[in-house]
Residue, then its C-alpha position, 0 to 999 in steps of 0.5 A: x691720639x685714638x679715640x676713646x671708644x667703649x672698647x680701648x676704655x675696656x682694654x685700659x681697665x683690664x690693664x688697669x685691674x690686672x696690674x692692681x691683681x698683680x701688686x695684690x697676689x704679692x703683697x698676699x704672698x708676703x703676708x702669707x710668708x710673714x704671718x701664716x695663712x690665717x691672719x686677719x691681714x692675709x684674709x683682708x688682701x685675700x678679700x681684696x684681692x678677690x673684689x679685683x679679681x671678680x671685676x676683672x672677669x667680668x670686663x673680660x667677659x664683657x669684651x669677649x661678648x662685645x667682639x662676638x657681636x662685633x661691637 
């Protein structure tokens, strides 16, 4: 087992993020398909999805920097 060190916490919750980004865009893209772009529901996953997608970049922002500095 490896040890969990700052960086593969970081990989693991990138992982993490893009699989919750990934289930999101497709549950947007069915309510899209089922209720048009401007229901409430379509708004509120859009939103959601949006909060994930803002973490995502930080942390990958995050990791670029710290392999920069050799972290």
């Amino acid at each position: 087992m490896l040890p969990c060190t700052r960086r593969t916490a970081a990989s693991s919750t990138i992982a993490v993020l893009a699989g919750i980004i990934d289930e999101l865009t497709g549950k947007l893209h069915e309510r899209v398909k089922e209720n048009g772009l401007s229901h409430p529901s379509v708004l509120a996953v859009s939103q959601e999805l949006d909060t994930y997608i803002v973490q995502y970049q930080i942390l990958l922002g995050e990791k670029k920097r710290a392999a920069r500095s050799g972290r």
